[in-house]
C-alpha positions as CSV (number, residue, x, y, z in Angstrom):
1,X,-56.0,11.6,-38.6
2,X,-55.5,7.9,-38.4
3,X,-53.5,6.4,-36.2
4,X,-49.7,4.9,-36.4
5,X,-50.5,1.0,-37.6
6,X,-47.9,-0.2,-34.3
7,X,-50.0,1.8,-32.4
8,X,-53.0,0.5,-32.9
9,X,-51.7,-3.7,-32.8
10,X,-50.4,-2.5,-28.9
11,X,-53.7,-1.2,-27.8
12,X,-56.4,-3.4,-25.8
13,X,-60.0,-2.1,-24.7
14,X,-58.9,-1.1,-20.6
15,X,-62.8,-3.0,-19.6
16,X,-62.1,-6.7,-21.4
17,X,-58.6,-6.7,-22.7
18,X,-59.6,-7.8,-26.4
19,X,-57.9,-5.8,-29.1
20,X,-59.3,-2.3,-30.9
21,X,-60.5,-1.7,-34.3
22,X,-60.4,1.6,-35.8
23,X,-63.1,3.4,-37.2
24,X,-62.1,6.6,-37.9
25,X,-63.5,6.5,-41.9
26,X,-66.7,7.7,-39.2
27,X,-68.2,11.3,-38.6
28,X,-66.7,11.0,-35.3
29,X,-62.8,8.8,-35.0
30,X,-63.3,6.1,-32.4
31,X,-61.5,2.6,-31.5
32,X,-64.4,0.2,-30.7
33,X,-63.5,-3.5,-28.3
34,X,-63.5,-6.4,-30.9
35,X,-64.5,-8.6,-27.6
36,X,-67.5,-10.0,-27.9
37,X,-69.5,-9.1,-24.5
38,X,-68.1,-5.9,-24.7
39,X,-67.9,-3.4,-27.7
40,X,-67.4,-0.6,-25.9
41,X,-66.2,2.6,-28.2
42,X,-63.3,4.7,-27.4
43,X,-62.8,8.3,-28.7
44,X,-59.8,9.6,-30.4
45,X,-58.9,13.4,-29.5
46,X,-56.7,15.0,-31.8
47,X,-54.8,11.5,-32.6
48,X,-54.7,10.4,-29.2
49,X,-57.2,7.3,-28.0
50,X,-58.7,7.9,-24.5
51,X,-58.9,4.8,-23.4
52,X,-61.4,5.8,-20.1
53,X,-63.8,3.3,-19.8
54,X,-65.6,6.2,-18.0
55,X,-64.9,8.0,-21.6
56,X,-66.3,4.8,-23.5
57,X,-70.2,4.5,-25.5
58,X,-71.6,1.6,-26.1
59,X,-72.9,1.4,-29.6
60,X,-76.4,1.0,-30.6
């Protein structure tokens, strides 16, 4: 389920504060950080981010 587009221009990664992408077109829906240093990818749950940094994969 993808998310609401004013949603998604709203939401910042919680670790760097540079906005989200979404990639939920993937196996598994995820926002990943657009910042540089970080890139950090956030899971969405039934339509909802959890934005836990504690939450959070790197990608590889």
């Amino acid at each position: 389920m993808p998310l609401e587009a004013g949603l998604l221009e709203i939401l910042a990664c919680p670790a760097c504060h540079a906005p989200l992408d979404d990639a939920t077109a993937a196996e598994t829906p995820e926002l990943i950080c657009t910042g540089k240093d970080c890139g950090l990818a956030y899971p969405v749950r039934d339509g909802i981010p959890v934005l836990l940094v504690d939450e959070a994969r790197r990608p590889g």
